[in-house]
C-alpha positions in Angstrom: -32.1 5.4 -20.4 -30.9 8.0 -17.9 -27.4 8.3 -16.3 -26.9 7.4 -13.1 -25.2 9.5 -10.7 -23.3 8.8 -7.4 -23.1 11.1 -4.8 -19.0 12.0 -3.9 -19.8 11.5 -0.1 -21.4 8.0 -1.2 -18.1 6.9 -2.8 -15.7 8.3 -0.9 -17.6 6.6 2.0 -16.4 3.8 0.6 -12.9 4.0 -0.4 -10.4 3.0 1.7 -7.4 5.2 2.4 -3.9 4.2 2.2 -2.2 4.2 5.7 -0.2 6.6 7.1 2.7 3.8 8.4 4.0 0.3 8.7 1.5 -0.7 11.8 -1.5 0.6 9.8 -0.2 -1.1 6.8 -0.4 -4.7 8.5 -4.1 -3.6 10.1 -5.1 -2.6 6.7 -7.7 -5.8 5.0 -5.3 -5.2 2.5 -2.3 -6.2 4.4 -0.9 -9.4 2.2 -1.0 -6.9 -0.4 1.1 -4.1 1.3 3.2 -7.1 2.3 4.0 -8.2 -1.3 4.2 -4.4 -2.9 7.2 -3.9 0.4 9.1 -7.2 -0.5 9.1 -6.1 -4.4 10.2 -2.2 -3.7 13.1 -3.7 -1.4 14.1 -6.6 -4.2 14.2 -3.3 -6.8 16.6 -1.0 -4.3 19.1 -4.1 -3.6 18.7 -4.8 -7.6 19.7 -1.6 -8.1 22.6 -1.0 -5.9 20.4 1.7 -4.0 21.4 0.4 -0.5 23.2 -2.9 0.8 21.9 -4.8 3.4 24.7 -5.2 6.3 24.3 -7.6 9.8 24.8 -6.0 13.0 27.7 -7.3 15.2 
């Protein structure tokens, strides 16, 4: 049986990029996703002393 080959312009028709910023992010159809992977990278820089969150006056 022969291979099959995919054209690059075929599959890169197809990918999705990641976006460029927040407001792309949440347009994304992968939004919940870039939602989730935000709330986890957050959790890790608190969890790591990296920042601390303050309240404004």
């Amino acid at each position: 049986m022969g291979k099959k080959h995919v054209s690059v312009g075929c599959v890169s028709a197809v990918m999705l990029k990641d976006p460029k910023n927040f407001r792309e992010a949440m347009r994304d159809p992968r939004a919940e996703k870039w939602k989730q992977a935000i709330r986890e990278e957050i959790e890790t820089l608190e969890q790591n002393g990296t920042w601390k969150v303050w309240n404004r006056r």
